[in-house]
N, CA and C atoms as an extended XYZ file, in Angstrom:
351
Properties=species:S:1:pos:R:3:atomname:S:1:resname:S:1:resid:I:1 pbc="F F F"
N        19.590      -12.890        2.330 N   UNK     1
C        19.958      -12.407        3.638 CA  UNK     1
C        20.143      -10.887        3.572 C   UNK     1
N        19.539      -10.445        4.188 N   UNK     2
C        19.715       -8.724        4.528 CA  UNK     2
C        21.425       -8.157        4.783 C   UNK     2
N        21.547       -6.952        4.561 N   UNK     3
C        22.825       -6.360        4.559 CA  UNK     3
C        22.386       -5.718        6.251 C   UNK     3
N        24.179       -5.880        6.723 N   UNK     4
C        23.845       -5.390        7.841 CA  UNK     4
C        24.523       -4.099        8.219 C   UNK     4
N        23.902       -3.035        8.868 N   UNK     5
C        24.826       -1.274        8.800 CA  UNK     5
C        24.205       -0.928       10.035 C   UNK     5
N        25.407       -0.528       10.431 N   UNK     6
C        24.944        0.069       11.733 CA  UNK     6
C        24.806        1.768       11.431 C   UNK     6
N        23.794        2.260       12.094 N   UNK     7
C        23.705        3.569       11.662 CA  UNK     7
C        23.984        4.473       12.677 C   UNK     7
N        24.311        5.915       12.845 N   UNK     8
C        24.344        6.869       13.662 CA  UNK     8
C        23.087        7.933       13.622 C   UNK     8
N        22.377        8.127       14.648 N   UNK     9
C        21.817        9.030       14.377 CA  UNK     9
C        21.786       10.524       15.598 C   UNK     9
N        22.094       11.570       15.434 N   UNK    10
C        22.083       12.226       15.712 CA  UNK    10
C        20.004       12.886       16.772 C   UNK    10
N        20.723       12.744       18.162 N   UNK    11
C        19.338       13.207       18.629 CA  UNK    11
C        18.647       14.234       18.099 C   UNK    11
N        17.281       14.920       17.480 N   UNK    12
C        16.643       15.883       17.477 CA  UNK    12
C        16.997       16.700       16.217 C   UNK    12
N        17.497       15.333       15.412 N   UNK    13
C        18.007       16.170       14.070 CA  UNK    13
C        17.364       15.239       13.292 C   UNK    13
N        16.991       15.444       11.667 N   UNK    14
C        16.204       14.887       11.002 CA  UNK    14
C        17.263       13.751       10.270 C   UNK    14
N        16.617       12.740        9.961 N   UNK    15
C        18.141       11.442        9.191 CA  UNK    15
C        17.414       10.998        8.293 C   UNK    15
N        18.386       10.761        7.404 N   UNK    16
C        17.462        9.983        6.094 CA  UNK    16
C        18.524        9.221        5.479 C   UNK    16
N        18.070        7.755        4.979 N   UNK    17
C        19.024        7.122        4.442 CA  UNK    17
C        18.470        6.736        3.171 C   UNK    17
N        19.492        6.576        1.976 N   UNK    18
C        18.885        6.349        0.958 CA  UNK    18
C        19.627        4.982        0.257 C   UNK    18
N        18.941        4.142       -0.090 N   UNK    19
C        19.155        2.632       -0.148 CA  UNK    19
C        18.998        2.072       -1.924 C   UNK    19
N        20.065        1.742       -2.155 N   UNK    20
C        19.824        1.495       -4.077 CA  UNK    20
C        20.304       -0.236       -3.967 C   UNK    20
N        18.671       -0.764       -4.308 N   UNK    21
C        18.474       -1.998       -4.344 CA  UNK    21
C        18.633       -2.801       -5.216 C   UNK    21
N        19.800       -3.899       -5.479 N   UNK    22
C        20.001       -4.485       -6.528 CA  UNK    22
C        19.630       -6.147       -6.831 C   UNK    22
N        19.279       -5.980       -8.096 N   UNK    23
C        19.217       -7.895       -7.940 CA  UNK    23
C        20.135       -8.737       -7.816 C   UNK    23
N        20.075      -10.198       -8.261 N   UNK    24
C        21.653      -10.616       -7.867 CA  UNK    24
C        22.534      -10.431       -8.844 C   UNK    24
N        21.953      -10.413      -10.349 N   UNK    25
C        23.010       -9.859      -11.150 CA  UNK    25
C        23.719       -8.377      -11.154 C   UNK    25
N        23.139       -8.098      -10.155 N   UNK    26
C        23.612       -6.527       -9.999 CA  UNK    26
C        23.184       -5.150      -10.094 C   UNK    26
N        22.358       -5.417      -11.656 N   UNK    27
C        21.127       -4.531      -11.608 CA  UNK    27
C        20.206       -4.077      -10.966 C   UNK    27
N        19.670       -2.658      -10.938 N   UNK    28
C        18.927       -1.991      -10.213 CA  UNK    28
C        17.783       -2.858       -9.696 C   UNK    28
N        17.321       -2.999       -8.950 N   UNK    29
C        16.423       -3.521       -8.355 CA  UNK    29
C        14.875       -3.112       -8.880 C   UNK    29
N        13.595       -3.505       -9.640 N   UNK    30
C        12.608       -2.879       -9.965 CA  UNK    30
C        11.638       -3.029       -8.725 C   UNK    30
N        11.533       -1.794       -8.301 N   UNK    31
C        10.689       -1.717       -7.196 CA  UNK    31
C         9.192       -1.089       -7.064 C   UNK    31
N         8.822       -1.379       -8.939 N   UNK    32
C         7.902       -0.901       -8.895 CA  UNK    32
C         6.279       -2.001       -8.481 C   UNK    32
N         5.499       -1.402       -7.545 N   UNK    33
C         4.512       -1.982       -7.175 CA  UNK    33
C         5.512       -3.028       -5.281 C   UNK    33
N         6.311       -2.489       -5.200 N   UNK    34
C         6.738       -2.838       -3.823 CA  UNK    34
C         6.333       -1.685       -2.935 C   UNK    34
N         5.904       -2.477       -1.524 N   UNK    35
C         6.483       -0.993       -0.448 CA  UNK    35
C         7.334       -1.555        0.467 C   UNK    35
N         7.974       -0.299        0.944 N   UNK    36
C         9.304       -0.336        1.739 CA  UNK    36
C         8.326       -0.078        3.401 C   UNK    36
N         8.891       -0.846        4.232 N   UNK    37
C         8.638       -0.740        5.446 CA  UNK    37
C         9.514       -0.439        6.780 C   UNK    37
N        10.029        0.027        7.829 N   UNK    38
C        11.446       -0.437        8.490 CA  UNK    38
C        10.660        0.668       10.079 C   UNK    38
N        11.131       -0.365       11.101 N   UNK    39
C        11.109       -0.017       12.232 CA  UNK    39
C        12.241       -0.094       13.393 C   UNK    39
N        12.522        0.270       14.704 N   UNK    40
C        13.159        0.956       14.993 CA  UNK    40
C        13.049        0.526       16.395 C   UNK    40
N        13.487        0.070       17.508 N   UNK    41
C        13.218       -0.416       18.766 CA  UNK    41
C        14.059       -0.464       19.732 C   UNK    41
N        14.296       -0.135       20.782 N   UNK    42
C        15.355       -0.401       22.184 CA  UNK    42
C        15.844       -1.829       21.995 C   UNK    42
N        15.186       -2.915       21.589 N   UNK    43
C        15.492       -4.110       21.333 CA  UNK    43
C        14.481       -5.211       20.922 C   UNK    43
N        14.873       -6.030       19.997 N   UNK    44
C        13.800       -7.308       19.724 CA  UNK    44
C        12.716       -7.531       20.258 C   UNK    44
N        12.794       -7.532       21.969 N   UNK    45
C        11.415       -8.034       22.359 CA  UNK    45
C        10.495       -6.853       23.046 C   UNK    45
N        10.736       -5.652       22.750 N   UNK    46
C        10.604       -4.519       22.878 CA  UNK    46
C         9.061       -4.379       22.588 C   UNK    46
N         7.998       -3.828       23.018 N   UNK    47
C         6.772       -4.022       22.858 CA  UNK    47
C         5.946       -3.294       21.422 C   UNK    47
N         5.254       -2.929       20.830 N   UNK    48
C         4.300       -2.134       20.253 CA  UNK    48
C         4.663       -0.737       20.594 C   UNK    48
N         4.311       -0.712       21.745 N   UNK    49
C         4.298        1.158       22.233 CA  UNK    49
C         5.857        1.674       22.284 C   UNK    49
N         6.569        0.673       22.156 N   UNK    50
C         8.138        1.079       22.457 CA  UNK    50
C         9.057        0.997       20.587 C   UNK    50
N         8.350        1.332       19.482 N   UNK    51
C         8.236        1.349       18.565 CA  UNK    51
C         8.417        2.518       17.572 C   UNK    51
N         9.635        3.103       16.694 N   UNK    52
C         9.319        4.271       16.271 CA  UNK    52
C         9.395        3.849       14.731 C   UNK    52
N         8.626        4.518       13.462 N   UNK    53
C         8.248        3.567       12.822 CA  UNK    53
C         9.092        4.835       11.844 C   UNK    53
N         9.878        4.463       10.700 N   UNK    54
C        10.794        5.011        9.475 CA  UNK    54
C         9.571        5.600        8.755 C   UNK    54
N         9.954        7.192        8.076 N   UNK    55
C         8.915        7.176        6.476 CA  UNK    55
C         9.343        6.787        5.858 C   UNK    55
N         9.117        5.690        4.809 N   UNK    56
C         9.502        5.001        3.456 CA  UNK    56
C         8.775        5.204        2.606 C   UNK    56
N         9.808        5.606        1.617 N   UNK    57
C         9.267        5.925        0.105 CA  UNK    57
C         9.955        4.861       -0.871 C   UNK    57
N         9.465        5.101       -1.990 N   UNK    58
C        10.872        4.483       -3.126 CA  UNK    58
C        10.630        5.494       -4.079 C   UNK    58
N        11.631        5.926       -3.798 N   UNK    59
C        11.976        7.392       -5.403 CA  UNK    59
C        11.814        6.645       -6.412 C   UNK    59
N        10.737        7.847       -7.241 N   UNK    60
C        10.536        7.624       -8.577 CA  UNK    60
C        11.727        7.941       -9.528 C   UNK    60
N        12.011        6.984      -10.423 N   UNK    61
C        11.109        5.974      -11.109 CA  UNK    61
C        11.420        4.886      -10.434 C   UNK    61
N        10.565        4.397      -10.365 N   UNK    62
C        10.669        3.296       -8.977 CA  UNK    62
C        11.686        1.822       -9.540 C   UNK    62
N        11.558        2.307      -11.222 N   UNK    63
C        12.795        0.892      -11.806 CA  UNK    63
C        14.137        1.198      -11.572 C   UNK    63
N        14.949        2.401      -10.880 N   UNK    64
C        15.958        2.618      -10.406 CA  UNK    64
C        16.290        1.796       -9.327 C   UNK    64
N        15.479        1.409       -8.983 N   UNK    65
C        15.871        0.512       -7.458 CA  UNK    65
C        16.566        1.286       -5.968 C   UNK    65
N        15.385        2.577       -5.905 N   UNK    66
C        16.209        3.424       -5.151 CA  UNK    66
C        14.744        3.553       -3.638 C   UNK    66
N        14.887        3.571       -3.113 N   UNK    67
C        14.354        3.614       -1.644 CA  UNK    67
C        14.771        4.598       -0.689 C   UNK    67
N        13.987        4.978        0.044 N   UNK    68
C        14.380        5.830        1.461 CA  UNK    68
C        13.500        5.512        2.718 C   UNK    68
N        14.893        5.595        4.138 N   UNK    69
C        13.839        5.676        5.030 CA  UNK    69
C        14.321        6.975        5.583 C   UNK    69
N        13.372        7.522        6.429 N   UNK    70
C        14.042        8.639        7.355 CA  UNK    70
C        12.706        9.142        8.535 C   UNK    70
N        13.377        9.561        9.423 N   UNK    71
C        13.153       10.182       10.812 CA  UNK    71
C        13.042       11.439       10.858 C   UNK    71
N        12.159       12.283       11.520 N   UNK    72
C        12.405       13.375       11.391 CA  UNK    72
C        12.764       13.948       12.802 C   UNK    72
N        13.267       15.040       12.917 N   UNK    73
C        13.570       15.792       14.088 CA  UNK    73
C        12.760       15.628       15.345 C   UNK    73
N        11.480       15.621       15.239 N   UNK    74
C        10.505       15.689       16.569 CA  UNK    74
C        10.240       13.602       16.570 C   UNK    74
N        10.946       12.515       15.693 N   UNK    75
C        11.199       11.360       16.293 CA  UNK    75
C        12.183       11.396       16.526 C   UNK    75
N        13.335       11.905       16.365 N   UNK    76
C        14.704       11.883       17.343 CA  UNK    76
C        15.172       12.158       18.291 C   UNK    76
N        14.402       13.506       18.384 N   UNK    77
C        14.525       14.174       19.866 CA  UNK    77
C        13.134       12.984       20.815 C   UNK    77
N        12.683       12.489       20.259 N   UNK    78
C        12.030       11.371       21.521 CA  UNK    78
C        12.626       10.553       21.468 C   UNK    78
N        13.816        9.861       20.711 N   UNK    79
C        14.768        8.895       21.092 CA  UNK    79
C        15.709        9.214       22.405 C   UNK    79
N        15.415        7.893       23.306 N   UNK    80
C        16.488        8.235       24.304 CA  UNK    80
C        18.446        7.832       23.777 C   UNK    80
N        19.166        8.328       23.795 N   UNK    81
C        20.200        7.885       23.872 CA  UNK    81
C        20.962        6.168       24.150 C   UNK    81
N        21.460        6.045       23.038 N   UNK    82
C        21.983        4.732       23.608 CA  UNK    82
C        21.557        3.833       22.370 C   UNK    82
N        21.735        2.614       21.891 N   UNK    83
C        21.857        1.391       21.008 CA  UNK    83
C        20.115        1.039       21.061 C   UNK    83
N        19.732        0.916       19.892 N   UNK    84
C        18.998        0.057       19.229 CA  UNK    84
C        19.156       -0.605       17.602 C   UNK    84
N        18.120       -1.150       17.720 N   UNK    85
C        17.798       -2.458       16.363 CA  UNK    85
C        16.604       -1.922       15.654 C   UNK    85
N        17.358       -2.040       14.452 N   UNK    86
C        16.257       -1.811       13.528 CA  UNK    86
C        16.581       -2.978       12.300 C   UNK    86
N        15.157       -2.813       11.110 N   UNK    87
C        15.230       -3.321       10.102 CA  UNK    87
C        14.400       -2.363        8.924 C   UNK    87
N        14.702       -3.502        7.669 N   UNK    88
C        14.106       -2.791        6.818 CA  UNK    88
C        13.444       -3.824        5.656 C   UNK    88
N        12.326       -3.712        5.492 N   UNK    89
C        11.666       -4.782        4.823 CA  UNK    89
C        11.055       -4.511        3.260 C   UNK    89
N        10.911       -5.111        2.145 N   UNK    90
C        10.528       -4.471        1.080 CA  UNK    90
C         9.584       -6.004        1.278 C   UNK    90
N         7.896       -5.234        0.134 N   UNK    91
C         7.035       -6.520        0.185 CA  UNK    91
C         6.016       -5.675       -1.345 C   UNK    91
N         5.889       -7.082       -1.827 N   UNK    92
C         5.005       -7.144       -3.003 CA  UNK    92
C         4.319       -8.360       -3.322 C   UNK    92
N         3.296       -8.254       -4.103 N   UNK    93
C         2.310       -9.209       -4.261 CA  UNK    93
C         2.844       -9.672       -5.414 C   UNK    93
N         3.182      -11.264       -5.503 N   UNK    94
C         3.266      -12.181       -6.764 CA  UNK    94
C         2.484      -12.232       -7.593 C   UNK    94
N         2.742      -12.895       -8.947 N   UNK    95
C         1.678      -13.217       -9.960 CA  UNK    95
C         0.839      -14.624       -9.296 C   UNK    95
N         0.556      -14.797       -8.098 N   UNK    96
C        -0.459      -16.148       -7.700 CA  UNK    96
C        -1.246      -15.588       -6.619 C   UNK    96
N        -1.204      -13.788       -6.135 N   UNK    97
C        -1.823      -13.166       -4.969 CA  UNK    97
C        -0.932      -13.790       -3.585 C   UNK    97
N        -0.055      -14.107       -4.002 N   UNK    98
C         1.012      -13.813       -2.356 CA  UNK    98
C         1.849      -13.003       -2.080 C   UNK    98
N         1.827      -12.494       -0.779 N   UNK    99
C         2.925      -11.232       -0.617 CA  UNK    99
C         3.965      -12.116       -0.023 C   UNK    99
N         5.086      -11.284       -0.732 N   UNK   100
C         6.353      -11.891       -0.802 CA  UNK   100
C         7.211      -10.814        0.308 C   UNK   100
N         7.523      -11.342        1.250 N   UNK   101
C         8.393       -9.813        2.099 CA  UNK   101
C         9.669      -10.592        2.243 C   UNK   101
N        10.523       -9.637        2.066 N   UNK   102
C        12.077      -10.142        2.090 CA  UNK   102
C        13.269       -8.970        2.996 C   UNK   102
N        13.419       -9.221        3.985 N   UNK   103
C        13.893       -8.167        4.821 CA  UNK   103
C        15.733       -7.680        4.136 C   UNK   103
N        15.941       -6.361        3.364 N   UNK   104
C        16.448       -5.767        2.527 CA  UNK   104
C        17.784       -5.264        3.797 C   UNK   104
N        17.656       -4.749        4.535 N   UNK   105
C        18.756       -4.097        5.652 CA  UNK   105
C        18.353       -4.252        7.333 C   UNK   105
N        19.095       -4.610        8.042 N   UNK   106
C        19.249       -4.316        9.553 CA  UNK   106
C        20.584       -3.940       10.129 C   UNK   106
N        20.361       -4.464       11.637 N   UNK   107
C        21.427       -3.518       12.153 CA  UNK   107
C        20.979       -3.106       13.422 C   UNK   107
N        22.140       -2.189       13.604 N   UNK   108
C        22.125       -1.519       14.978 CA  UNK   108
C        22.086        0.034       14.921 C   UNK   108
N        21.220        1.087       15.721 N   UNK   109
C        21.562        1.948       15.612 CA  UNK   109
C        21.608        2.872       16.558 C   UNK   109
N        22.957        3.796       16.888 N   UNK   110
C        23.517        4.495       18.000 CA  UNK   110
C        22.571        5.503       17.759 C   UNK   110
N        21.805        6.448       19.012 N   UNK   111
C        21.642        7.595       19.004 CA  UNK   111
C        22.187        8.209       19.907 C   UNK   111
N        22.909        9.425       19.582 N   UNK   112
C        23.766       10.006       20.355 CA  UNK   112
C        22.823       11.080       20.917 C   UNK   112
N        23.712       12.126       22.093 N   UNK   113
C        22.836       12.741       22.657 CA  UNK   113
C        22.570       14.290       22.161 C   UNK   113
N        21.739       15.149       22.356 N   UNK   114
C        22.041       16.286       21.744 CA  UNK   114
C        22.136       16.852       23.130 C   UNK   114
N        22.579       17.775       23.136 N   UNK   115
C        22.500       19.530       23.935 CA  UNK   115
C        21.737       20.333       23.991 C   UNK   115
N        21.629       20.918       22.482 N   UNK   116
C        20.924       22.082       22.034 CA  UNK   116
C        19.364       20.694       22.453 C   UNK   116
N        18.491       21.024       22.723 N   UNK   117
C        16.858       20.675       22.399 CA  UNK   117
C        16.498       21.572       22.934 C   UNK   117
């Protein structure tokens, strides 16, 4: 089951969150040969075009179990103000050729308004 965080993000300013993924014994998560995915929406049934999509990386060395998503300034300042839902998904191919996706974080997230734009 995914961890759940609600996030703040500041309109028209750049955000980045950085995520250290563990297994169940606790240890770093090996995330090598995974990619990280996570999107961003007014709400669940929210369409395609109403969609702002995270950059995800996973910092090297990718056996740290360390991930990022983030937004940059010119997708925040097109966020309108007010509550949405997001998630965050990690996916890799098994030893039998199946991709395995297991959704890692969701939530809710406030964008507040700016002034300055």
């Amino acid at each position: 089951m995914a961890q759940f965080e609600q996030l703040e993000i500041d309109q028209g300013t750049d955000v980045a969150v950085e995520m250290h993924l563990t297994d169940k014994d606790g240890s770093a998560k090996n995330l090598t040969n995974h990619t990280i995915t996570a999107k961003l929406k007014k709400n669940y049934s929210s369409d395609s075009a109403d969609t702002t999509n995270f950059n995800c990386i996973v910092v090297s060395p990718a056996t740290q179990g360390i991930a990022t998503i983030s937004l940059t300034n010119s997708q925040t300042n097109a966020l309108r103000s007010g509550k949405y839902v997001y998630d965050v998904e990690m996916a890799f191919v098994d030893s039998d050729s199946n991709t395995i996706i297991e959704r890692v974080l969701e939530g809710q997230a406030i964008v507040t308004p700016s002034v300055t734009r």
